[in-house]
Biotite code that builds the C-alpha atoms (Angstrom):
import biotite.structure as struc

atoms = struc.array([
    struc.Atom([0.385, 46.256, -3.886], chain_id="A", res_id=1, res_name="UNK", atom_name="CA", element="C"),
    struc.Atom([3.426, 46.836, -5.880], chain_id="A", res_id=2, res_name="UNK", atom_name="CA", element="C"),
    struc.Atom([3.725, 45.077, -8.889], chain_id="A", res_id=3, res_name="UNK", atom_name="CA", element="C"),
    struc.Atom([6.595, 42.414, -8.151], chain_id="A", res_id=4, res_name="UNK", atom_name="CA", element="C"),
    struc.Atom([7.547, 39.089, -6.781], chain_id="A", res_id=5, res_name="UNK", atom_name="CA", element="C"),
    struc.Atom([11.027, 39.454, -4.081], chain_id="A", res_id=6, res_name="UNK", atom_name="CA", element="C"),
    struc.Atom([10.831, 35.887, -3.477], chain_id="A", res_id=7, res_name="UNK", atom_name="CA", element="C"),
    struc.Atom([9.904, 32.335, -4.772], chain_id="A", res_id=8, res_name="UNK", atom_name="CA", element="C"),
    struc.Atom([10.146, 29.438, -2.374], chain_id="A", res_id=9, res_name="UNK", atom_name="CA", element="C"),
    struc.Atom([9.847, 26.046, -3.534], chain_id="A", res_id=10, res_name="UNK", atom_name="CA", element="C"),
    struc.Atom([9.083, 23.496, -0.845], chain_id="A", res_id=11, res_name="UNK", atom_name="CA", element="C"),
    struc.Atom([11.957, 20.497, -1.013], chain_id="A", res_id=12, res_name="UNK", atom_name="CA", element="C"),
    struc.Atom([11.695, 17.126, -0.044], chain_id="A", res_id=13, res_name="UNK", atom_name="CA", element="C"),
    struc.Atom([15.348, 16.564, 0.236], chain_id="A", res_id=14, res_name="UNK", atom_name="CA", element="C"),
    struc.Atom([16.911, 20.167, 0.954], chain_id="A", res_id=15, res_name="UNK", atom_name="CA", element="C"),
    struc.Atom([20.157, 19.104, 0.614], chain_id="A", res_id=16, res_name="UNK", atom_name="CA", element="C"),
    struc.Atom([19.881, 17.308, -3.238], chain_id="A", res_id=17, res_name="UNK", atom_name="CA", element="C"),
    struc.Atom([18.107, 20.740, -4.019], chain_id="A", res_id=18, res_name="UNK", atom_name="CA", element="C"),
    struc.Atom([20.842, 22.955, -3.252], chain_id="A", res_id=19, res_name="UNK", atom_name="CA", element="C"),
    struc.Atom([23.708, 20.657, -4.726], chain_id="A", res_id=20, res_name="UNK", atom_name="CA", element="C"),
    struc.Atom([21.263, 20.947, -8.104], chain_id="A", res_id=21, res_name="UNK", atom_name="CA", element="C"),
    struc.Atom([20.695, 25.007, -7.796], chain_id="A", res_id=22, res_name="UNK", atom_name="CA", element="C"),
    struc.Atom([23.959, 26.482, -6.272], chain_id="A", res_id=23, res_name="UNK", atom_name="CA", element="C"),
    struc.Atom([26.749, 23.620, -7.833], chain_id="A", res_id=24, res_name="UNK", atom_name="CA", element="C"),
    struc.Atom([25.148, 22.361, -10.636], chain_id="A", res_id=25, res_name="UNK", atom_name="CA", element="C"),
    struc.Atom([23.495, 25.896, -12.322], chain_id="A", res_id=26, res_name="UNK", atom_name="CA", element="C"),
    struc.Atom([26.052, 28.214, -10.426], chain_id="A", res_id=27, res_name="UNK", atom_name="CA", element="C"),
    struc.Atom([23.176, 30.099, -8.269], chain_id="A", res_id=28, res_name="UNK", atom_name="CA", element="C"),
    struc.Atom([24.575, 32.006, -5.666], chain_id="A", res_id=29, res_name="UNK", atom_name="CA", element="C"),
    struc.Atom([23.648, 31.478, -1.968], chain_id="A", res_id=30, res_name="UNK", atom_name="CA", element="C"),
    struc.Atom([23.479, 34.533, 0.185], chain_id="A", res_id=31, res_name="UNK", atom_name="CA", element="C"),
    struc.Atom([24.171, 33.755, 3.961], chain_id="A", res_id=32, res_name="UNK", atom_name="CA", element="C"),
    struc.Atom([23.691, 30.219, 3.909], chain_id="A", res_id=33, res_name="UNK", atom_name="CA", element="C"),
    struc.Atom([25.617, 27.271, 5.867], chain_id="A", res_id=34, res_name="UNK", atom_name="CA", element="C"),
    struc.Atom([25.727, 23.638, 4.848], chain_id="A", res_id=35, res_name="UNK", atom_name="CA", element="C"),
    struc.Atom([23.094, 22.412, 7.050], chain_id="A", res_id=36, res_name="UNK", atom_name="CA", element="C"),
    struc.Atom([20.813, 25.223, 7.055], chain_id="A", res_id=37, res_name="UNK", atom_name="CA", element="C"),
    struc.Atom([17.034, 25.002, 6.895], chain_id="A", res_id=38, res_name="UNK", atom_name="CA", element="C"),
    struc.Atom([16.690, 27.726, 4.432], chain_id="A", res_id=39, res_name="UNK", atom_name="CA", element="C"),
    struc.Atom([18.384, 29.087, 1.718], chain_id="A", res_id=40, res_name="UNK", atom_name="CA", element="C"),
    struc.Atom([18.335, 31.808, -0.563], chain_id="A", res_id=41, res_name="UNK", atom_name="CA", element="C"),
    struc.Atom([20.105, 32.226, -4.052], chain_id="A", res_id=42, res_name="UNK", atom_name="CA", element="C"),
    struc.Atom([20.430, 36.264, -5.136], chain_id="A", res_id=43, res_name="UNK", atom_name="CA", element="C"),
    struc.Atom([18.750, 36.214, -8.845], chain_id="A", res_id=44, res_name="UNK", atom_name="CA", element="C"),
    struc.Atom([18.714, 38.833, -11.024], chain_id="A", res_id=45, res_name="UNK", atom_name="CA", element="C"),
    struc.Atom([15.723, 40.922, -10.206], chain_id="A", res_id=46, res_name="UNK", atom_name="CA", element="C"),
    struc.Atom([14.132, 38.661, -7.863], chain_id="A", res_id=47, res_name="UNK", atom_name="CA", element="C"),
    struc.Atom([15.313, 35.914, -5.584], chain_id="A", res_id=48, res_name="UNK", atom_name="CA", element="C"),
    struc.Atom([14.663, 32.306, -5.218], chain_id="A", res_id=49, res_name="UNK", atom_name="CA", element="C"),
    struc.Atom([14.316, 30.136, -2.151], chain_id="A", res_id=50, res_name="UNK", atom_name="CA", element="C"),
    struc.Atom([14.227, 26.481, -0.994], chain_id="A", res_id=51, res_name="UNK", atom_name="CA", element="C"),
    struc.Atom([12.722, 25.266, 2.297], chain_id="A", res_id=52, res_name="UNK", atom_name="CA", element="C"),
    struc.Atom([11.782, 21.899, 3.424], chain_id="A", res_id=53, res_name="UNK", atom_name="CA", element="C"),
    struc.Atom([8.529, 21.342, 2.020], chain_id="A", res_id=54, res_name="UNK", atom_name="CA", element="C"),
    struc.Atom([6.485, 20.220, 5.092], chain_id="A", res_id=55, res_name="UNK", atom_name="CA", element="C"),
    struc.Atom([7.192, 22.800, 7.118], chain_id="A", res_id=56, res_name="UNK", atom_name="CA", element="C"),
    struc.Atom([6.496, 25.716, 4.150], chain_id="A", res_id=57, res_name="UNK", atom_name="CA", element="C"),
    struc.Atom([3.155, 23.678, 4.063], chain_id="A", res_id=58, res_name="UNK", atom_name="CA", element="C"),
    struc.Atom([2.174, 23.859, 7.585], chain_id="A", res_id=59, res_name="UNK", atom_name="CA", element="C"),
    struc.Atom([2.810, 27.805, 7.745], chain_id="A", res_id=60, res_name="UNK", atom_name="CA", element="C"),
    struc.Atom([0.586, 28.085, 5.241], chain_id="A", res_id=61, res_name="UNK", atom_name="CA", element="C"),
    struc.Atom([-1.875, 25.794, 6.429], chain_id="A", res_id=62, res_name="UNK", atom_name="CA", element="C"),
    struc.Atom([-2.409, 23.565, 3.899], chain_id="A", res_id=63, res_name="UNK", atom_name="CA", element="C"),
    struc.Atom([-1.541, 19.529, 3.197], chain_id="A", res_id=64, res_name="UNK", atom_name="CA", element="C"),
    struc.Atom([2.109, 19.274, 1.972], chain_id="A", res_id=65, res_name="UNK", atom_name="CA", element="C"),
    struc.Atom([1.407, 16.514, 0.136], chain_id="A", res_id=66, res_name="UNK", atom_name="CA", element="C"),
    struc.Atom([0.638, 16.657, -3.708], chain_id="A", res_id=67, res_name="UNK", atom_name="CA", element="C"),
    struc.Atom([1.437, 15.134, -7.492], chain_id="A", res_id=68, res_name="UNK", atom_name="CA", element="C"),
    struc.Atom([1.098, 15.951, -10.522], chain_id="A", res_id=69, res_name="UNK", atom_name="CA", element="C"),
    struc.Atom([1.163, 19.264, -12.244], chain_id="A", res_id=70, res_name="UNK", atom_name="CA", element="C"),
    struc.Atom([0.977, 22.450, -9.751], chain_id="A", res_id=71, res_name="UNK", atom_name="CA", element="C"),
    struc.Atom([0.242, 24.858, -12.386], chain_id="A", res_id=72, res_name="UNK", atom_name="CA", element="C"),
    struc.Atom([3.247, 26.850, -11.909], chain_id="A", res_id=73, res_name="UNK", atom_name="CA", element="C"),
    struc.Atom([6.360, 27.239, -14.185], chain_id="A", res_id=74, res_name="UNK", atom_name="CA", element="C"),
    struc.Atom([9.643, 29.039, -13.428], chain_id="A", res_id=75, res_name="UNK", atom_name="CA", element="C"),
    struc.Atom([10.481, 30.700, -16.471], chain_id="A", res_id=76, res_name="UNK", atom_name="CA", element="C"),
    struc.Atom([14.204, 31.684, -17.624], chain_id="A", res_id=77, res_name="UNK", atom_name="CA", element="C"),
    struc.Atom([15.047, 33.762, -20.881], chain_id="A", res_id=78, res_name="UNK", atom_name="CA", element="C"),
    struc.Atom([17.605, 33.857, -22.728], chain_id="A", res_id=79, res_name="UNK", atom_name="CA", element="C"),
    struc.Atom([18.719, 36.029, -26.001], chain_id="A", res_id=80, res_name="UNK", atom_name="CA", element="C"),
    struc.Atom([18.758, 33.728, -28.613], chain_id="A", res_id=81, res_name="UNK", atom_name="CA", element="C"),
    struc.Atom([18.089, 30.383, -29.893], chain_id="A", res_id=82, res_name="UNK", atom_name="CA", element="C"),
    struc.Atom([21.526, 28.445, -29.427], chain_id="A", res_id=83, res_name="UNK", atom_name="CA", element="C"),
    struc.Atom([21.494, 30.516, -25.568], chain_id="A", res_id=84, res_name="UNK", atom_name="CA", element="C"),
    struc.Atom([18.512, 28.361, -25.121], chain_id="A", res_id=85, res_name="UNK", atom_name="CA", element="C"),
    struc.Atom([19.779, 25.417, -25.652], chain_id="A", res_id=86, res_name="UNK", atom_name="CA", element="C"),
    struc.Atom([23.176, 26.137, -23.947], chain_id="A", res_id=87, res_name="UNK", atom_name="CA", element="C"),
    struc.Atom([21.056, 26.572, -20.841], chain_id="A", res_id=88, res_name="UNK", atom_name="CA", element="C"),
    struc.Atom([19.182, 23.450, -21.333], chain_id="A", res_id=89, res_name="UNK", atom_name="CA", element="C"),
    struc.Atom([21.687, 21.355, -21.728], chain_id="A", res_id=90, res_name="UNK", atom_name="CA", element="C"),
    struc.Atom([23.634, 22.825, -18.826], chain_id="A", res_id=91, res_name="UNK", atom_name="CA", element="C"),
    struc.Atom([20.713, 22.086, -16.607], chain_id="A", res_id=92, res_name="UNK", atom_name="CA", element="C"),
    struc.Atom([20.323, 18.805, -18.082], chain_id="A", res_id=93, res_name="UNK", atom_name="CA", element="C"),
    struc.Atom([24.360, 18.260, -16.646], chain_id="A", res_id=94, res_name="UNK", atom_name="CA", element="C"),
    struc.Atom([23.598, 19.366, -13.304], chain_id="A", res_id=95, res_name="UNK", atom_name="CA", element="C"),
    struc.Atom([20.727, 16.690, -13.077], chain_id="A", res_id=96, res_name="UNK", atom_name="CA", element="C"),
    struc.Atom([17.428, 18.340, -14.182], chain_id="A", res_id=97, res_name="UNK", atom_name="CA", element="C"),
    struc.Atom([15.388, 15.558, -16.177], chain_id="A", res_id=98, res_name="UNK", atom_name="CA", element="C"),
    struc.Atom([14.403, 16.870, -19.555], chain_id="A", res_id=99, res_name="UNK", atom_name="CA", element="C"),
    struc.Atom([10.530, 16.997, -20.130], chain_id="A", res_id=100, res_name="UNK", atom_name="CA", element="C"),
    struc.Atom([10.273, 19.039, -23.339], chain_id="A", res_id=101, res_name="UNK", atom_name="CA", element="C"),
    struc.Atom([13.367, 19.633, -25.743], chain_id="A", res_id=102, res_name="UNK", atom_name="CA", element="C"),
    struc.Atom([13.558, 22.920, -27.063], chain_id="A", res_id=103, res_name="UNK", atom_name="CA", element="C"),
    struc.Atom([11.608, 23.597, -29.741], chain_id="A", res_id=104, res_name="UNK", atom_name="CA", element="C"),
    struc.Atom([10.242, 26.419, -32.036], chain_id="A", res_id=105, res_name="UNK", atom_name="CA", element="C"),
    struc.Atom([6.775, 26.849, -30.554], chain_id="A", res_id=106, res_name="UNK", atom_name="CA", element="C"),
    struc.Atom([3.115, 28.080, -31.339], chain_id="A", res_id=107, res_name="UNK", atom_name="CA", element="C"),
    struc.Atom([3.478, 31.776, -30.234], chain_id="A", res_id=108, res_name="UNK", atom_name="CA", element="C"),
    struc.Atom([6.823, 32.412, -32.502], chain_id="A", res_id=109, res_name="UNK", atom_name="CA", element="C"),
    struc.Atom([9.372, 31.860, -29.731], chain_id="A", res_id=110, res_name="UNK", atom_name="CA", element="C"),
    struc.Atom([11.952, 28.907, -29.139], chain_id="A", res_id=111, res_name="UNK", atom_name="CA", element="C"),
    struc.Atom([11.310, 27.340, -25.559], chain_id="A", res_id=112, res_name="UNK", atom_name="CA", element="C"),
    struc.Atom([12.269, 23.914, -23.908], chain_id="A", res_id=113, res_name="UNK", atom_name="CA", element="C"),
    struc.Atom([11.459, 21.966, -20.346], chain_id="A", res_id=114, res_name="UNK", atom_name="CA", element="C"),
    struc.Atom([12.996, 20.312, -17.987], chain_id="A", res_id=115, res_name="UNK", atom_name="CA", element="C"),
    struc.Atom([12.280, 19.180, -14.011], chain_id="A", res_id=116, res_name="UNK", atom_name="CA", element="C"),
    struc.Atom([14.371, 19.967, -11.407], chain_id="A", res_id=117, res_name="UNK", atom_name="CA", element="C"),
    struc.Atom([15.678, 16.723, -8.950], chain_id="A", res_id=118, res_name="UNK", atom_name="CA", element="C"),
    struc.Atom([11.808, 17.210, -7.090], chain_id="A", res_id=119, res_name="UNK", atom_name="CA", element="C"),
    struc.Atom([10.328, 17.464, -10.561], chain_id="A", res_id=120, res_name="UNK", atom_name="CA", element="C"),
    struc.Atom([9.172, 21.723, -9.846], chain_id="A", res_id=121, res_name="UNK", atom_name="CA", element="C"),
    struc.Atom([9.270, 22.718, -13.773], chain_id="A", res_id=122, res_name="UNK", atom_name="CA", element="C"),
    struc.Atom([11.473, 25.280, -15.637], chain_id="A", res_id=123, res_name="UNK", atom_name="CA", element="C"),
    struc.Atom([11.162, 26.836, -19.287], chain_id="A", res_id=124, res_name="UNK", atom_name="CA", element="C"),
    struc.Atom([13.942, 28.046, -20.923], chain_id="A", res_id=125, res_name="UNK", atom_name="CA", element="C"),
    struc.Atom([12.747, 30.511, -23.706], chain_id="A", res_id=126, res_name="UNK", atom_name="CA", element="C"),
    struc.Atom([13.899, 32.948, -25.934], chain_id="A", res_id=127, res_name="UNK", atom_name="CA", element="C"),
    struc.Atom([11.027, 35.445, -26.935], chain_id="A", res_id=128, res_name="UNK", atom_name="CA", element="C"),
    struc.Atom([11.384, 37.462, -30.448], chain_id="A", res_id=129, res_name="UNK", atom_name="CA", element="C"),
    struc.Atom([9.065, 39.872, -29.404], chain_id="A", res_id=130, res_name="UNK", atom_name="CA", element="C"),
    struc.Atom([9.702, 40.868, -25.468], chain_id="A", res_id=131, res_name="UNK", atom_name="CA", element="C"),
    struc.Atom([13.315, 41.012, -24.051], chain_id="A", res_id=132, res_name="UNK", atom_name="CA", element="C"),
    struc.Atom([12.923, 39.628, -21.143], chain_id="A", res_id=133, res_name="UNK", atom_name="CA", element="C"),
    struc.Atom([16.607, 38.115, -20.604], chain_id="A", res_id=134, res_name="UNK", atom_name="CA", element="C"),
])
């Protein structure tokens, strides 16, 4: 298997909230999608992300839709610096996203903060001194 991820779906409770959050509060753009549409897709940098309604992701997969708590997966975004980091936090804190963590200088030398978008899926925003990974 090649050594990549195309796509990341996150299952959404209410599709429509989502999509005001990602595409007019952070500025991701849609590709192909209509108001109304049961999936959407926002063209990313490298990769892709995707929102579909969270039961029906569930039952193609097989599995119980419901769920709380921590998942054990975090979206990660970096940026170059310090102050970058905390431009992007604060502009996802405008478009809605509830902050969990503030950014901070952390354990393994970088500068990284949290916050939860509107369905509480998490997001770091980092900046790494060692790996450029913006």
């Amino acid at each position: 298997m090649k050594p990549k991820i195309s796509l990341i779906t996150l299952g959404a409770r209410d599709l429509p909230r989502m999509v005001a959050f990602y595409r007019d509060g952070l500025g991701f753009p849609t590709h192909n999608y209509t108001d109304g549409d049961d999936m959407v897709m926002f063209r990313l940098e490298g990769s892709w992300l995707g929102l579909f309604p969270r039961k029906a992701s569930a039952e193609d997969a097989g599995v119980s839709s419901e769920g709380s708590g921590f998942s054990g997966v975090v979206l990660s975004h970096n940026e170059p610096s310090k102050e970058a980091v905390d431009r992007a936090f604060a502009e996802a804190l405008a478009a809605g996203a509830a902050p969990v963590k503030t950014p901070q200088d952390v354990f393994w030398g970088g500068y990284s903060g949290y916050f939860a978008d509107p369905e509480g899926n998490l997001w770091e925003v980092a900046w790494n001194p060692f790996t450029d990974l913006t």
